[in-house]
C-alpha positions in Angstrom: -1.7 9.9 -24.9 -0.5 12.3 -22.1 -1.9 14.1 -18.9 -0.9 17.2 -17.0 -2.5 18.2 -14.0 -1.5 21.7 -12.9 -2.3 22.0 -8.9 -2.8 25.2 -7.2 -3.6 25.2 -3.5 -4.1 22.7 -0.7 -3.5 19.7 0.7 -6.9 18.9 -0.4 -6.2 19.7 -4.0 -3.3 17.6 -4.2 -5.1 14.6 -3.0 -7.7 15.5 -5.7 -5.3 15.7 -8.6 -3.9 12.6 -7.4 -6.8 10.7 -7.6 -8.0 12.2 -10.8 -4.2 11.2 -12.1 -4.6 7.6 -10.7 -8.5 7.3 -13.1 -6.8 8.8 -16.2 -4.0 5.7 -16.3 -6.5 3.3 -15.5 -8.3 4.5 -18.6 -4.7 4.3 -20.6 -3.4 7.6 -20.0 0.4 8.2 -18.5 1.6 11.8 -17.1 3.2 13.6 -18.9 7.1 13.9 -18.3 8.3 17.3 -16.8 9.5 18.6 -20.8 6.1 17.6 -22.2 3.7 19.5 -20.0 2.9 22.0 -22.4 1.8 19.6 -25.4 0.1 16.9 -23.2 -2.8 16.1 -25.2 -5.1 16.6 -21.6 -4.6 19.3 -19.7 -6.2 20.2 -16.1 -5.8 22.9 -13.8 -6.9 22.5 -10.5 -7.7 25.7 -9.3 -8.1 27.6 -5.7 -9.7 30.8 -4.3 -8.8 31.0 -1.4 -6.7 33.5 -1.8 -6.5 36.0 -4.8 -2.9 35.1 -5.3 -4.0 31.6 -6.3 -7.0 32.2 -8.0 -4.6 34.7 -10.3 -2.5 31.7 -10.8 -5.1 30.2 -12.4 -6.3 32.6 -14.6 -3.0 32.7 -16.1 -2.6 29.3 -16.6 -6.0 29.2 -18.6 -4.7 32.1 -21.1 -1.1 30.0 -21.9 -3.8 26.6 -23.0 -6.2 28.8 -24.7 -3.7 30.0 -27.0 -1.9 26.2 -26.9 -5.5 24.8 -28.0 -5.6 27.6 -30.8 -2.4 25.6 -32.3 -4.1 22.1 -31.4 -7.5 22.0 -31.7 -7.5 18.4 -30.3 -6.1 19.2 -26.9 -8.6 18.7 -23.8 -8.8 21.2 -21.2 -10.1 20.5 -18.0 -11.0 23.3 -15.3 -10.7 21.6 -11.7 -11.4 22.7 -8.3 -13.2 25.7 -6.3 -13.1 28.2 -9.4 -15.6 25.8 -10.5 -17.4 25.3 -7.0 -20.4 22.5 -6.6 -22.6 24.2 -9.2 -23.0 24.1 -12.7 -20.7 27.2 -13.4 -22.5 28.9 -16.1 -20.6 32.3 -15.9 -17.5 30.6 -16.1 -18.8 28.2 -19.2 -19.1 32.0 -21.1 -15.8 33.0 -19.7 -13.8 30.6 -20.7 -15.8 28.8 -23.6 -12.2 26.6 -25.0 -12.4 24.9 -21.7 -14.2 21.4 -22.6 -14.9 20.0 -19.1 -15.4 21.5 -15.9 -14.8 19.7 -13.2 -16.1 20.5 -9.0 -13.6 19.1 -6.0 -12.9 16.0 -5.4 -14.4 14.9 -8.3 -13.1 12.4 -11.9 -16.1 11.2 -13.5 -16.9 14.8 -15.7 -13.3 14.3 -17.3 -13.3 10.5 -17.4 -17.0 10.3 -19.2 -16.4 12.9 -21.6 -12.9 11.0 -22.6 -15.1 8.0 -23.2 -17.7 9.3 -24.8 -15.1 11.3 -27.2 -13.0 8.3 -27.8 -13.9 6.5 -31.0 -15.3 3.3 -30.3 -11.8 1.2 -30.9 -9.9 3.9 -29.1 -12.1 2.7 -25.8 -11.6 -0.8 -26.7 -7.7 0.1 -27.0 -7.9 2.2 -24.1 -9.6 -0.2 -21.8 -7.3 -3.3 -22.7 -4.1 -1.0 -21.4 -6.0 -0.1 -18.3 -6.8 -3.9 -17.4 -3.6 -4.7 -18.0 -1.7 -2.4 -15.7 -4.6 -2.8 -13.1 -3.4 -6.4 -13.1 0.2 -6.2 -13.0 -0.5 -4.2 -9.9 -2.6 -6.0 -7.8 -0.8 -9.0 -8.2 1.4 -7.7 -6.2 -1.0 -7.2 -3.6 -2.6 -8.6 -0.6 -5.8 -9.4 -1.2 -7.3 -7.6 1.6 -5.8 -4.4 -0.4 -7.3 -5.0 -4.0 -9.4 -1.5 -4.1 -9.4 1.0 -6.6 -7.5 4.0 -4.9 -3.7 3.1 -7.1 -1.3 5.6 -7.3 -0.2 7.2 -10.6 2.5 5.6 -11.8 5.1 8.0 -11.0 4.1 8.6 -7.7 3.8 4.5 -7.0 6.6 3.2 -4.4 7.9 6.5 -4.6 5.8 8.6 -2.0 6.5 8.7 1.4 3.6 11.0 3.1 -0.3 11.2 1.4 -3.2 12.7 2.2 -6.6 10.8 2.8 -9.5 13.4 2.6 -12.0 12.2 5.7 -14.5 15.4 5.5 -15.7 17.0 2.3 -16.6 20.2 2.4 -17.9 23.1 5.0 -20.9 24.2 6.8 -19.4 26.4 9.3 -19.5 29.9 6.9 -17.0 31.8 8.6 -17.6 35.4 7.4 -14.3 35.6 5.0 -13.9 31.8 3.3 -15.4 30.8 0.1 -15.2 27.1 0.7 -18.5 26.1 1.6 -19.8 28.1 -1.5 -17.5 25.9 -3.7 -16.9 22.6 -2.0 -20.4 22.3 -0.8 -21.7 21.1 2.6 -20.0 19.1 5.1 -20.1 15.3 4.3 -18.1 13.1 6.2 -16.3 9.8 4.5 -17.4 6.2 5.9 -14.7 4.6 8.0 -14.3 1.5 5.8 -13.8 3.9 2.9 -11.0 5.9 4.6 -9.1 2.3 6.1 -9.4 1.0 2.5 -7.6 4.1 0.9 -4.7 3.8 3.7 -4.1 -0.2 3.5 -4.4 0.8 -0.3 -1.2 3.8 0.4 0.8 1.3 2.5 0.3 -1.3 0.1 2.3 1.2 -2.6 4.9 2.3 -0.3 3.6 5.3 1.9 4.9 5.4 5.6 2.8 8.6 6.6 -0.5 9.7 5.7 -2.5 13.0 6.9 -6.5 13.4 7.3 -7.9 16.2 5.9 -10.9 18.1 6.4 -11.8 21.8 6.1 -12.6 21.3 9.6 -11.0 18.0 10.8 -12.1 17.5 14.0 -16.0 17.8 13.0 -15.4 14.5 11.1 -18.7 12.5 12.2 -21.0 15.4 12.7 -23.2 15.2 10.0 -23.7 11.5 10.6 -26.2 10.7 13.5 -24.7 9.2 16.1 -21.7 9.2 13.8 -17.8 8.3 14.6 -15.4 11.1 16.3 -12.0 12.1 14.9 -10.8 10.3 18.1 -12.5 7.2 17.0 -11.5 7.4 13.8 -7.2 7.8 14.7 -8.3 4.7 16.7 -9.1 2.6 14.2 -6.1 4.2 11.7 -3.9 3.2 14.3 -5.1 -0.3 14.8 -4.4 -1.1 10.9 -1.0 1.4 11.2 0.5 -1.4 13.5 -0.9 -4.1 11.0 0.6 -3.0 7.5 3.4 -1.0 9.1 2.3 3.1 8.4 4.8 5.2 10.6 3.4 8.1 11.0 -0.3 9.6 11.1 -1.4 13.4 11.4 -4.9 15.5 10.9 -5.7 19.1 9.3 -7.0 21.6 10.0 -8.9 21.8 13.5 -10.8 24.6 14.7 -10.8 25.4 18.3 -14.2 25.2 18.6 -14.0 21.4 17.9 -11.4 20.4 19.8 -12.2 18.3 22.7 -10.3 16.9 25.5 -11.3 13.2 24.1 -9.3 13.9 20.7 -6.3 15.4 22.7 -6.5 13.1 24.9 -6.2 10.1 21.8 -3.2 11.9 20.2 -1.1 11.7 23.8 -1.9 8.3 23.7 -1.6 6.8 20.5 2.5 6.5 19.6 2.0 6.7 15.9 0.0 10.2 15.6 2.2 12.6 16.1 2.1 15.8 18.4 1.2 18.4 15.7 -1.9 19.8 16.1 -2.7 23.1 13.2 -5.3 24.8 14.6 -6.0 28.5 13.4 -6.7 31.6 15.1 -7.1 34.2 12.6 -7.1 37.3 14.7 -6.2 37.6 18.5 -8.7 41.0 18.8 -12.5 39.7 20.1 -14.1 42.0 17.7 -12.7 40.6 14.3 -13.2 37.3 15.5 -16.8 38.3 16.0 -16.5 39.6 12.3 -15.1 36.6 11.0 -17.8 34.7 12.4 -15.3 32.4 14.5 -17.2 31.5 17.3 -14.2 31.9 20.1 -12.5 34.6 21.6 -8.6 35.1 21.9 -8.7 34.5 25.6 -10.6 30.8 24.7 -8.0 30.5 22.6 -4.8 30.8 24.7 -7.0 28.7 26.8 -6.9 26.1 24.1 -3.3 26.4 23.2 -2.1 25.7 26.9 -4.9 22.9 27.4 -3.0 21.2 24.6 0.4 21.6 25.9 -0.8 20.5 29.2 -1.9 17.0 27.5 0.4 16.4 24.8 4.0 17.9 26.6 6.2 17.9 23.0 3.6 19.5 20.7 3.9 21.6 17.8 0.8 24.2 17.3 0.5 25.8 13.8 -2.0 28.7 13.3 -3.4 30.8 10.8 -4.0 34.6 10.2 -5.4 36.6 8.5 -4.2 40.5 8.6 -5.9 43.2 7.5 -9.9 42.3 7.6 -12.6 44.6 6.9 -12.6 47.0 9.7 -9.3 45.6 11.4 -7.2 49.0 13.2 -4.0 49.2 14.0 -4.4 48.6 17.8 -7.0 45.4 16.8 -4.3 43.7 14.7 -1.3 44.8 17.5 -3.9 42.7 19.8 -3.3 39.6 17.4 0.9 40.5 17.6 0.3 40.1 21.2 -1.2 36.8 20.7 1.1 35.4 18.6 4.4 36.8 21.3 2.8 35.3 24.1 1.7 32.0 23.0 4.8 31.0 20.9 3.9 28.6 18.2 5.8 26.4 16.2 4.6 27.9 12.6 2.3 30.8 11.6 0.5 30.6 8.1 0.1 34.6 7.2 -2.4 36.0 4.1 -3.0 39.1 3.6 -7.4 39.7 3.8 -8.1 39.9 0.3 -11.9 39.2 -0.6 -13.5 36.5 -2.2 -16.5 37.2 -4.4 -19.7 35.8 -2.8 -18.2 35.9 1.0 -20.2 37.7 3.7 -17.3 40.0 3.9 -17.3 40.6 0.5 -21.3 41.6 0.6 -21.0 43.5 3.4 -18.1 44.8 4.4 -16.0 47.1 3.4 -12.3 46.2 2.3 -11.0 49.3 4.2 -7.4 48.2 5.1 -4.9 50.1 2.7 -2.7 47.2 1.0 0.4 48.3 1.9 -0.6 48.4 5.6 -1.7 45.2 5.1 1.9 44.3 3.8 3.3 45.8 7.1 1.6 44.2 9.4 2.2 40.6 7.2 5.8 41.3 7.4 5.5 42.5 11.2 4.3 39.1 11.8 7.0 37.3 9.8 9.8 38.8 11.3 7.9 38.0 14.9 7.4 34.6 13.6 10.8 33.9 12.3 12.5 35.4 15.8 10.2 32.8 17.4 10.4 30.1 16.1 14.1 30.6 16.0 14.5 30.6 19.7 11.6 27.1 19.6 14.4 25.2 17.4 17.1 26.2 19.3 16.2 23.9 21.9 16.6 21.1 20.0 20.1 21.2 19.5 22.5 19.2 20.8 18.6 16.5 20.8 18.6 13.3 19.1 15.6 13.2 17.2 13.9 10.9 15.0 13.2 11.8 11.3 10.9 10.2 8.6 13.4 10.5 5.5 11.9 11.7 2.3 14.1 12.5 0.0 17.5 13.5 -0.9 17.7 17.9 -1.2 20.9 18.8 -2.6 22.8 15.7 -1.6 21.2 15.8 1.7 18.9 13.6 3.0 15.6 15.8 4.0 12.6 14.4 6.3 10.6 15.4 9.0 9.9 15.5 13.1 6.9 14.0 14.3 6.7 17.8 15.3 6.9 18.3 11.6 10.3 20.4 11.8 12.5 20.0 8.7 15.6 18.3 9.3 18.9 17.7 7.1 21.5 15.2 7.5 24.4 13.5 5.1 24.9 10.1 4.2 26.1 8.3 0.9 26.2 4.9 3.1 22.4 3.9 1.8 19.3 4.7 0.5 17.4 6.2 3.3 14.2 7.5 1.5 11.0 6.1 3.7 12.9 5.0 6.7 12.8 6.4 9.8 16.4 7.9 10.9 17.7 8.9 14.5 19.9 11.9 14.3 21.4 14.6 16.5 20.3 18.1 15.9 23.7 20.1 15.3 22.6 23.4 14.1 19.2 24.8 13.9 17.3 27.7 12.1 13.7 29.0 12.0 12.9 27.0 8.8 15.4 24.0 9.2 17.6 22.5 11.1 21.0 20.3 10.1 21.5 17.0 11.9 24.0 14.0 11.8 24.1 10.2 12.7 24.9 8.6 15.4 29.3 8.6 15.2 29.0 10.8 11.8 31.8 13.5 12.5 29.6 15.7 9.9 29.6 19.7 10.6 27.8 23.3 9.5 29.4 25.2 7.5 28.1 28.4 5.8 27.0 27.2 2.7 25.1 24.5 4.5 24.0 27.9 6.4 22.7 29.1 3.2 21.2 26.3 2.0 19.4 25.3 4.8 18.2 29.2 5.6 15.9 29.0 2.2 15.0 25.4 2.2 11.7 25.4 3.5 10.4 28.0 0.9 8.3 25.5 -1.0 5.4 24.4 0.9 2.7 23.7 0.1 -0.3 26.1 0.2 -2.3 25.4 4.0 -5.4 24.0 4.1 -7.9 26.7 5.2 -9.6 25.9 8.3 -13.0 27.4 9.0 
């Protein structure tokens, strides 16, 4: 039988679906291949609502199965994610009544136990042989100091590069606009042997970069008495990087209330995580942030941004914000324009404020911004953005930089700075994917840049202009930082 898993969102999601993906073929199950998705006999989709954009996704989604299921009965649908939230979602369970199993974050065992329990009792016997089986032929292969459950589906195994390893579960922070902490429940951070096991497990099947996430990273070990620090814990990661031979390790999302001189300090330090820090501002005006329940002002802020520069020389900063919140005028959001002119940072995540049912915003405050002032100022922001970080990439050219290759992009090779800037180069001399490769940056763009090898007479020309100018326009969805 097939799978699809349908993933809208985060970083966080995908690491979810991938581990949801990795229990359904240990139970016998393969994924479905890109012409099949529609008649997999198990369907998921999981969901964000973050934004309302996403959480629209969704809904559509849901109404293609539910009239898929209507032609086969016998199809499973599973509802994933934060439209589902930590609590039995009796609303949604009238809603959406062809759904058979709903499923809260980070969570397999709702889909996997009703599979079982709706399996015959020689389908399970079946089903249980072929998941031994390949569970075998796998760790065979291993070390034995790697023979843990966390295996990569199938198509994925060997074949990724970069991962993500959740370290904190949840929220507790409440900012006054995020739904998270009502749908991925408190804060709970992940033991350290848990987290090591799941990387030795990654470079075991081929990985050479993984990323920690947590709704608020650099909290990890807060809600544990005397607990471990995000510093402590990159420690460790990179003791065991050096041993099984991980490249590269980063950590989203921060929040500038949490980030202390010991965990800047640790990324300066250690060579294998890399100088990219994403920590979010949200608004540079003092009153929104006091709306939004940050915690900071805009001034602690730019005091932040240069306190990290000051300790880690070549980093990138990434940020967040939101335009448009409850109350926000036109001189509040110009304040946050300002911010983002002055400090100069290497990529701005934009939303439009939209509100999420539940939110303290939501209850009590009124969505007052017209949208398509809200669309100005978002487009305001790009074009600052894009002038920006134009002039940051610039000064890479004519650089030799070194890439982590991770795939080939229109028969380009395509990887990544440990400043996380996207970089192209040609080659037809070898297989490059996973390897680490030195180039020299020869033209650059706010979204990419085009580089070449070492005594490669390779040049721009404009359709590698055009090509290039769009090629970052499928990123992934930001993790939302508290």
């Amino acid at each position: 039988m097939k799978y699809h898993i349908q993933t809208i969102g985060c970083q966080m999601n995908v690491a979810d679906s991938q581990r949801l993906a990795s229990a359904l073929e240990g139970m016998g199950y393969s994924a479905a291949a890109d012409h099949e998705t529609d008649t997999a006999e198990i369907q998921v989709i999981n969901t964000c609502v973050v934004r309302q954009q996403a959480e629209d996704k969704a809904w559509g989604r849901l109404q293609l199965l539910k009239k898929l299921k209507e032609d086969n009965p016998e199809m499973v649908i599973g509802l994933m994610g934060c439209l589902v939230g930590v609590k039995d979602p009796l609303r949604l369970r009238k809603q959406v009544p062809f759904v058979d199993v709903f499923i809260p974050p980070s969570e397999v065992s709702p889909l996997t136990t009703f599979l079982e329990d709706r399996n015959t009792e020689a389908d399970v016997v079946t089903a249980e042989v072929t998941r031994r089986a390949r569970l075998n032929d796998y760790l065979d292969s291993m070390a034995p100091e790697t023979q843990t459950d966390l295996i990569l589906p199938v198509h994925e195994r060997g074949q990724l590069v970069s991962a993500h390893v959740p370290v904190v579960y949840g929220c507790s922070h409440a900012c006054t606009f995020c739904i998270i902490p009502f749908r991925r429940g408190v804060e709970r951070s992940r033991p350290v042997g848990d987290i090591v096991r799941d990387i030795r497990n990654l470079a075991a099947q081929g990985v050479k970069e993984i990323t920690l996430l947590g709704q608020i990273v650099d909290r990890y070990g807060k809600d544990i008495p005397d607990g471990p620090t995000l510093a402590n814990l990159l420690r460790v990661i990179h003791d065991v990087a050096e041993e099984v031979d991980l490249y590269r390790i980063r950590f989203l999302t921060s929040h500038p209330n949490w980030m202390t001189d010991e965990l800047l300090q640790t990324v300066a330090e250690l060579p294998r995580v890399m100088p990219h820090i994403e920590v979010p501002i949200q608004a540079g005006d003092d009153e929104v942030l006091a709306n939004m329940k940050r915690g900071y002002t805009a001034g602690q802020y730019r005091d932040l941004v240069h306190k990290i520069r000051d300790i880690i020389p070549a980093v990138a900063i990434h940020t967040d914000i939101i335009v448009g919140f409850p109350g926000e005028t036109r001189e509040q959001f110009m304040r946050t324009y300002e911010v983002l002119d002055e400090l100069k940072l290497d990529k701005a995540h934009l939303a439009r404020y939209s509100p999420r049912p539940g939110t303290v915003s939501d209850r009590r405050m009124e969505d007052d911004v017209p949208d398509d002032e809200k669309r100005e100022r978002h487009k305001m922001l790009e074009n600052l953005q894009e002038r920006v970080v134009a002039e940051i990439n610039n000064k890479f050219l004519g650089e030799t930089v070194e890439i982590l290759v991770e795939e080939q992009h229109k028969g380009k090779w395509r990887g990544r700075t440990p400043q996380n800037k996207l970089v192209f180069f040609k080659d037809d001399s070898r297989d490059w994917k996973g390897q680490l490769a030195t180039v020299e940056v020869i033209w650059t763009g706010p979204w990419s840049m085009q580089g070449r090898l070492p005594g490669s007479a390779d040049e721009v020309g404009d359709a590698d202009y055009e090509e290039l100018l769009g090629s970052a326009s499928n990123e992934i969805i930001p993790l939302m930082a508290m």
